[in-house]
Kinemage of the C-alpha trace (Angstrom):
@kinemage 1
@onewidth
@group {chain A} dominant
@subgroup {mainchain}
@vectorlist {calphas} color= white
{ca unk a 1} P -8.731 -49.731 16.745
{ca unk a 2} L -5.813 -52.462 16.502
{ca unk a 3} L -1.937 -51.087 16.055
{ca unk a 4} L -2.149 -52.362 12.261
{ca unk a 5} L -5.680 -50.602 11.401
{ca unk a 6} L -4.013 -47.171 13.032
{ca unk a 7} L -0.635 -47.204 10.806
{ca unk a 8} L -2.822 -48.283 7.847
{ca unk a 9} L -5.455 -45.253 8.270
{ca unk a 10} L -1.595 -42.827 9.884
{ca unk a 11} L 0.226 -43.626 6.209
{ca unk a 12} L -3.322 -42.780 4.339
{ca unk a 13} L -4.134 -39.890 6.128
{ca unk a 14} L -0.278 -38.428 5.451
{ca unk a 15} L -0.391 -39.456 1.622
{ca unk a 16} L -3.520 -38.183 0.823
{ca unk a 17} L -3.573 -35.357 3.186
{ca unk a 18} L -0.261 -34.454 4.573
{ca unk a 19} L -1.383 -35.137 8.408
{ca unk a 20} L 0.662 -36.651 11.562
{ca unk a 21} L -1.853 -38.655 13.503
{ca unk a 22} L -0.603 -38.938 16.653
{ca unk a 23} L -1.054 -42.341 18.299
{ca unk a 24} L -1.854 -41.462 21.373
{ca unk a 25} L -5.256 -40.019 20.215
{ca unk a 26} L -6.207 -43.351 19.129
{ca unk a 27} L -9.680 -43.055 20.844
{ca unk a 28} L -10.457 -39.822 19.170
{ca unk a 29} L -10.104 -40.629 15.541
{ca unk a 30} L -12.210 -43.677 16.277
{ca unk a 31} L -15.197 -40.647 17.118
{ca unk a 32} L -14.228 -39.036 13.892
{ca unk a 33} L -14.918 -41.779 12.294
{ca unk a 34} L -18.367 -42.802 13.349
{ca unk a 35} L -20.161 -40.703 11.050
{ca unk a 36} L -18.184 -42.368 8.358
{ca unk a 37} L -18.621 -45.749 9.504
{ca unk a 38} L -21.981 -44.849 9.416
{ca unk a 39} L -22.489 -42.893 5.918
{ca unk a 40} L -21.147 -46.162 4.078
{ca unk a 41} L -22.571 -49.181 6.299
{ca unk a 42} L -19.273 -50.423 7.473
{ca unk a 43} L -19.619 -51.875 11.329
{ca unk a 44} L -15.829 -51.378 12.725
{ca unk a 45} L -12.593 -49.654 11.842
{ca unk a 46} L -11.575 -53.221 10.404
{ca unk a 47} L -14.072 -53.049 8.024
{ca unk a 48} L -13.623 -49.357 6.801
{ca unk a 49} L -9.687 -50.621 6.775
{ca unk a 50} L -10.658 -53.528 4.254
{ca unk a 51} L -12.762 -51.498 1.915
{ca unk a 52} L -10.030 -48.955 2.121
{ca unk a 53} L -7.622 -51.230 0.763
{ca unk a 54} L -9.970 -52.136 -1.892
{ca unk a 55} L -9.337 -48.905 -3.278
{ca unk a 56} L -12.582 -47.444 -2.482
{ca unk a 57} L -12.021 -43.544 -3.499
{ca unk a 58} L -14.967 -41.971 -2.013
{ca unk a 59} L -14.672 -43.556 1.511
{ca unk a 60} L -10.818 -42.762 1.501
{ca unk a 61} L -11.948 -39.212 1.031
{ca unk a 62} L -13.963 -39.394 4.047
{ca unk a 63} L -11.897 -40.836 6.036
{ca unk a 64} L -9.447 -37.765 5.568
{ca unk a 65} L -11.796 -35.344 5.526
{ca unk a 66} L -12.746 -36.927 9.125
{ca unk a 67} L -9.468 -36.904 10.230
{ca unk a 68} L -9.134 -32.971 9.474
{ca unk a 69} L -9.157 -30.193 12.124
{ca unk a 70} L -12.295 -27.824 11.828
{ca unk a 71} L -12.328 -25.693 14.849
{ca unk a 72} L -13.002 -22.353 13.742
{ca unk a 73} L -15.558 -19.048 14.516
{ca unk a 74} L -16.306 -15.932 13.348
{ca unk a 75} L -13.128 -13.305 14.007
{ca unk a 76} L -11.357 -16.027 15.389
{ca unk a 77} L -7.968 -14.642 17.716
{ca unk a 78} L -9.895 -11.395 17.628
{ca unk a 79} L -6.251 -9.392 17.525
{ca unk a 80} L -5.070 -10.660 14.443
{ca unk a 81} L -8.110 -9.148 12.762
{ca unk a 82} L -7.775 -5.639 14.561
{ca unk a 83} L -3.996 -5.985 13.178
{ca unk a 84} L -5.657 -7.004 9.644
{ca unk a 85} L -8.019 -3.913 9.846
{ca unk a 86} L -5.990 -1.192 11.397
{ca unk a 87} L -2.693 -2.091 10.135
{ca unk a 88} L -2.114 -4.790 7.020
{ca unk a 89} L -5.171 -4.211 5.066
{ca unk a 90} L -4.439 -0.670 4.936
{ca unk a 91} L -0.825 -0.797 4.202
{ca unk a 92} L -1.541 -3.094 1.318
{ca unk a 93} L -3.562 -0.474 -0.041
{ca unk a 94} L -1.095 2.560 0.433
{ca unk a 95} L 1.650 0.046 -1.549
{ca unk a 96} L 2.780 1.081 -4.569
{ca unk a 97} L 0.903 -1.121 -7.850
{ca unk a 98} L -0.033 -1.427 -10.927
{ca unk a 99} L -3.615 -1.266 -10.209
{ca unk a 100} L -6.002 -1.200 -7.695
{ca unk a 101} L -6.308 -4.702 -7.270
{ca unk a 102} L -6.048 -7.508 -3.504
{ca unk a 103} L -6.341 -10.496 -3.660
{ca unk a 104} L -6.917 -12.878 -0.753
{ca unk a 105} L -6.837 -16.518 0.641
{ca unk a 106} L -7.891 -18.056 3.364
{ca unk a 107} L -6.417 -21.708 3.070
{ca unk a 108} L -8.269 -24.766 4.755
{ca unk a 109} L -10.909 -22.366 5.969
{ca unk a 110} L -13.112 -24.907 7.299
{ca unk a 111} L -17.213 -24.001 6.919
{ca unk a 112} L -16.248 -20.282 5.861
{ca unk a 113} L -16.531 -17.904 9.261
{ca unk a 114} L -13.032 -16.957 8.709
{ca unk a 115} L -13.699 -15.891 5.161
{ca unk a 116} L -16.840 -14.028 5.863
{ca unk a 117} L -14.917 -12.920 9.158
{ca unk a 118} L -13.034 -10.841 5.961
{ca unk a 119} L -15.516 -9.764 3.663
{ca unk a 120} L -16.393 -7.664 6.916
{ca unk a 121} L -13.485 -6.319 7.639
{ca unk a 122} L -13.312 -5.323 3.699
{ca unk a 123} L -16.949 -3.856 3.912
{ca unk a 124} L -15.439 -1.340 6.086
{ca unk a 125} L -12.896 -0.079 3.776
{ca unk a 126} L -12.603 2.383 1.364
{ca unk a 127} L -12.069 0.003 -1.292
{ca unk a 128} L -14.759 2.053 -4.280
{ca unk a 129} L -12.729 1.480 -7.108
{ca unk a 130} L -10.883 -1.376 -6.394
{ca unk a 131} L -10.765 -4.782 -7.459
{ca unk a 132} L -10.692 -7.234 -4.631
{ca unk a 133} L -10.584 -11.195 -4.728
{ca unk a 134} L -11.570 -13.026 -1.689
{ca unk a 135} L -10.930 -16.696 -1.955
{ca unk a 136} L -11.828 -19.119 0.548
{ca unk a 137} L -10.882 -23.132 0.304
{ca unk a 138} L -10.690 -26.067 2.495
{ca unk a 139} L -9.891 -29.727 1.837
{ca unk a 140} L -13.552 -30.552 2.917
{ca unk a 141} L -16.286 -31.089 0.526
{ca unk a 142} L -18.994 -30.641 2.863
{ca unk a 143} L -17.464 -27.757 4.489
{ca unk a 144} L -16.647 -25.926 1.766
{ca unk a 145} L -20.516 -26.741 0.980
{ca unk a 146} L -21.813 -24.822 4.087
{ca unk a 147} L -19.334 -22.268 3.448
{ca unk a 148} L -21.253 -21.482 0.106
{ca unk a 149} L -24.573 -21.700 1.778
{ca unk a 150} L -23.739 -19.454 4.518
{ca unk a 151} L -26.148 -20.598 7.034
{ca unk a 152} L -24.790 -20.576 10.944
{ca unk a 153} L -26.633 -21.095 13.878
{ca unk a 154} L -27.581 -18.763 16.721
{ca unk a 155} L -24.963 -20.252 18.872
{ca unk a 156} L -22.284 -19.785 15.641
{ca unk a 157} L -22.935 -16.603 14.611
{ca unk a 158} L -23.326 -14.927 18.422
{ca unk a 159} L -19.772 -16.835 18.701
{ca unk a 160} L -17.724 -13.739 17.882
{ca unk a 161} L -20.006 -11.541 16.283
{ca unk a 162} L -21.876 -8.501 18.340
{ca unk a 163} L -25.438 -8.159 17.404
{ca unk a 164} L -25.387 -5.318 15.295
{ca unk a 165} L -22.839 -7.642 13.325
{ca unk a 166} L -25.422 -10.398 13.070
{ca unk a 167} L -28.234 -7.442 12.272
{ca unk a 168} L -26.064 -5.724 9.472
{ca unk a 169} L -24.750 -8.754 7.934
{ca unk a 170} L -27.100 -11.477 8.206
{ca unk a 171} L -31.322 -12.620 7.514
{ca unk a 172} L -32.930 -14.364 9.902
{ca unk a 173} L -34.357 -17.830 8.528
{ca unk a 174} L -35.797 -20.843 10.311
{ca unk a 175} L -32.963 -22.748 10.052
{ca unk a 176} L -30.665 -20.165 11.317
{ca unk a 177} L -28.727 -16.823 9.789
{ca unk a 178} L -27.930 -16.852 6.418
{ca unk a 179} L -24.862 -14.272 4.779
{ca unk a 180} L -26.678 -11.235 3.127
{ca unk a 181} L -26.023 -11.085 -0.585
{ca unk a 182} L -23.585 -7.865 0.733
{ca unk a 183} L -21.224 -10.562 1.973
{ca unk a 184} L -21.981 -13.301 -0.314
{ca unk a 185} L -20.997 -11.005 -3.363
{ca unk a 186} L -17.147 -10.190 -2.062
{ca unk a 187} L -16.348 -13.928 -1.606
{ca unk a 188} L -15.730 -17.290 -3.522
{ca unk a 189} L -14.963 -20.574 -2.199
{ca unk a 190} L -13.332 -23.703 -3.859
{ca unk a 191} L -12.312 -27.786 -2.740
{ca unk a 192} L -8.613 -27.647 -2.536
{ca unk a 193} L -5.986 -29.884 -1.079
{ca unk a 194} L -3.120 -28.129 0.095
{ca unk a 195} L -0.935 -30.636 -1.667
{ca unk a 196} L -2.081 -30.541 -4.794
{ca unk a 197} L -0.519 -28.338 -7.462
{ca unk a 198} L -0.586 -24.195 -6.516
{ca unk a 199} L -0.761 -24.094 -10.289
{ca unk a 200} L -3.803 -21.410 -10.508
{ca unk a 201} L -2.664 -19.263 -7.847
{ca unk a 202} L -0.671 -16.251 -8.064
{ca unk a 203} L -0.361 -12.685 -7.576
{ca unk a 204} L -1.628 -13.028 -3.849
{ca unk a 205} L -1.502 -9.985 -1.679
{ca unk a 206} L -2.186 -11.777 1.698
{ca unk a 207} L -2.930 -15.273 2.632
{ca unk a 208} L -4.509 -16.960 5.976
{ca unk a 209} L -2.647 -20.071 6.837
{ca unk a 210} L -3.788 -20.570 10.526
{ca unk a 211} L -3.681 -23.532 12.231
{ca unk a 212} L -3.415 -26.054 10.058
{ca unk a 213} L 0.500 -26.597 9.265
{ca unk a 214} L 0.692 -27.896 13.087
{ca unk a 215} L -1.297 -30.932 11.400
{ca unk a 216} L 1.215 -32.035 9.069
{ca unk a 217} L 4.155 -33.507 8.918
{ca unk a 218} L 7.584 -31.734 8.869
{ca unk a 219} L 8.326 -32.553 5.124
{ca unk a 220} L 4.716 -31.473 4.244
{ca unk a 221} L 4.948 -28.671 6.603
{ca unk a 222} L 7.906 -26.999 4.533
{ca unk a 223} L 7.010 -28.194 1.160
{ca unk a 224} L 3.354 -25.725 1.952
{ca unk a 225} L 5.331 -22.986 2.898
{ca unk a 226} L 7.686 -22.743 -0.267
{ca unk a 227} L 4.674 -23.292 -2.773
{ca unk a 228} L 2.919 -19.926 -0.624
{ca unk a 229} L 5.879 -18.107 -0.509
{ca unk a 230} L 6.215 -18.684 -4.426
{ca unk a 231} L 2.147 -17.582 -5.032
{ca unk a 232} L 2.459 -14.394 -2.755
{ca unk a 233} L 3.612 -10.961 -4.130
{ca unk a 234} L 7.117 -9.515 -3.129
{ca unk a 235} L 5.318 -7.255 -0.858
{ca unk a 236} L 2.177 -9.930 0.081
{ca unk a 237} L 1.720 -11.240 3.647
{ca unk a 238} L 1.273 -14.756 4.803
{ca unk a 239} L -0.623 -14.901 8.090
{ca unk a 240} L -0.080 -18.136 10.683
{ca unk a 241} L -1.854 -19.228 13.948
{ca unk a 242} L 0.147 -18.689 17.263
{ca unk a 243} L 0.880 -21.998 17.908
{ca unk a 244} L 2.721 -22.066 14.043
{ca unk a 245} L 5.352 -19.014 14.309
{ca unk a 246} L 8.685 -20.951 14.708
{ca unk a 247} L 7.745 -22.824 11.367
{ca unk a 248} L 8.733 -20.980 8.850
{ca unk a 249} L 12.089 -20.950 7.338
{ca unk a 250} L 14.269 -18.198 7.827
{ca unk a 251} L 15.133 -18.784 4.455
{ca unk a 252} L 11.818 -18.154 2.846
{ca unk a 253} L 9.693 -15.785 5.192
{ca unk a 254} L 10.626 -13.297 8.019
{ca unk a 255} L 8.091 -12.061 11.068
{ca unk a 256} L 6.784 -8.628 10.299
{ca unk a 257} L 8.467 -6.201 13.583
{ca unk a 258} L 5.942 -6.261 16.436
{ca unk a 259} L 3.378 -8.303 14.312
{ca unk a 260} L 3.365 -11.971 15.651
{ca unk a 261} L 2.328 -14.147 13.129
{ca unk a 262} L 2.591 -12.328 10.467
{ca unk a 263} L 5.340 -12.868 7.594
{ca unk a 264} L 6.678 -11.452 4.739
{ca unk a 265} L 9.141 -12.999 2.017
{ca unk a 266} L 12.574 -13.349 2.552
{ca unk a 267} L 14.646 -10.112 0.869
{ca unk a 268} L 11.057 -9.000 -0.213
{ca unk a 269} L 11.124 -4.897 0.678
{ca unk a 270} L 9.548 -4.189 3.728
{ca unk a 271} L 6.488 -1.910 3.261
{ca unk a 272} L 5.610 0.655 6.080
{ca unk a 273} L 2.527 -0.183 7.309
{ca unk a 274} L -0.104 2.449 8.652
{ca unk a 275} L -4.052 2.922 9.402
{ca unk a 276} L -3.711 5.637 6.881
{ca unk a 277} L -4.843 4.849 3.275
């Protein structure tokens, strides 16, 4: 990959996606984009670069959705769900509201473990009666895709879940384990581009952030963070990976006492959390 094709591909990926390629990874985005090269028939980087700057929509869409981070599993950072389950899902319920209503987000959530990594945690809650709206969404068309299928592997589902998990929560099929129609019926999924418009969310009780504002760049970076603060509820919770807990403003969020990670709005009262519901 020449110095010119790299900015090119650096100032695309930013507009279109918010992310800071670093340079020095070079060699790595070139494997990212192989499958791309090889989807649309293009031989080198230099040719992807030229029909890029033919305005080809569909490729630049690859190329971005190439370029972005999927790493995940199920119950990923296994503590931050204990602290979901025995502490913040809970307290969220005990909260004084209108109604008996959560709703929840997992942003950029990759091919969907985190989100059915949720709809677990919810199944074991004493939610009868209650309205509950688990959203998952991810910049990636064909993630978001196997999210919605809900078809792992073996080696992805025994990748943070026990066996009973995988017994309780899962059919066997010859292609893998598909999400029983217990899980599949507490969660939604949508394409979404973290900078487009936060127009049709609102009202959320807790959101799942993680790992994916270390991608951006600084201006993107803060410009995320005021549109979630803005869609959360005074007393909702925005959740961040380890590596992303010195990001946010003191102005807009502050870290929940002895909770790492987590954050609540800025002058929003502090609710007392508890495993009692």
């Amino acid at each position: 990959m020449t110095e010119e094709d790299f900015l090119f591909l650096a100032r695309l990926a930013r507009r279109r996606g918010g992310l800071d390629l670093p340079e020095a990874k070079g060699t790595k985005l070139e494997w990212r984009l192989k499958p791309v090269l090889q989807r649309f028939g293009l031989g080198d980087v230099a040719a992807l670069s030229a029909q890029l700057k033919l305005g080809h929509e569909a490729l630049a869409d690859a190329v971005v959705e190439a370029f972005t981070v999927s790493e995940t599993s199920f119950f990923r950072d296994r503590s931050v769900f204990e602290r979901l389950s025995g502490e913040i899902l809970p307290g969220l319920m005990a909260a004084p509201r209108r109604e008996k209503r959560l709703s929840i987000w997992s942003a950029a959530c990759a091919t969907g473990q985190e989100v059915w990594s949720l709809a677990m945690l919810l199944d074991g809650l004493p939610l009868k009666g209650w309205t509950v709206d688990l959203l998952g969404s991810d910049l990636s068309r064909a993630a978001v895709a196997r999210a919605e299928l809900g078809l792992y592997s073996q080696f992805e589902v025994l990748r943070g879940l026990s066996e009973e998990d995988v017994a309780r929560y899962f059919r066997a099929q010859e292609r893998g384990f598909l999400v029983s129609e217990t899980l599949r019926q507490k969660a939604r999924f949508r394409v979404f581009n973290l900078l487009d418009s936060f127009g049709w969310l609102d009202s959320l009780d807790l959101i799942l952030c993680r790992n994916v504002l270390m991608h951006l760049d600084r201006a993107t970076r803060v410009d995320v963070l005021e549109r979630l603060a803005e869609t959360l509820e005074p007393g909702g919770i925005l959740v961040l990976g380890d590596a992303e807990a010195a990001l946010p403003p003191a102005s807009l969020y502050r870290e929940m006492p002895g909770l790492p990670g987590f954050f609540t709005r800025a002058g929003a009262q502090l609710v007392r959390f508890s495993a009692a519901v």
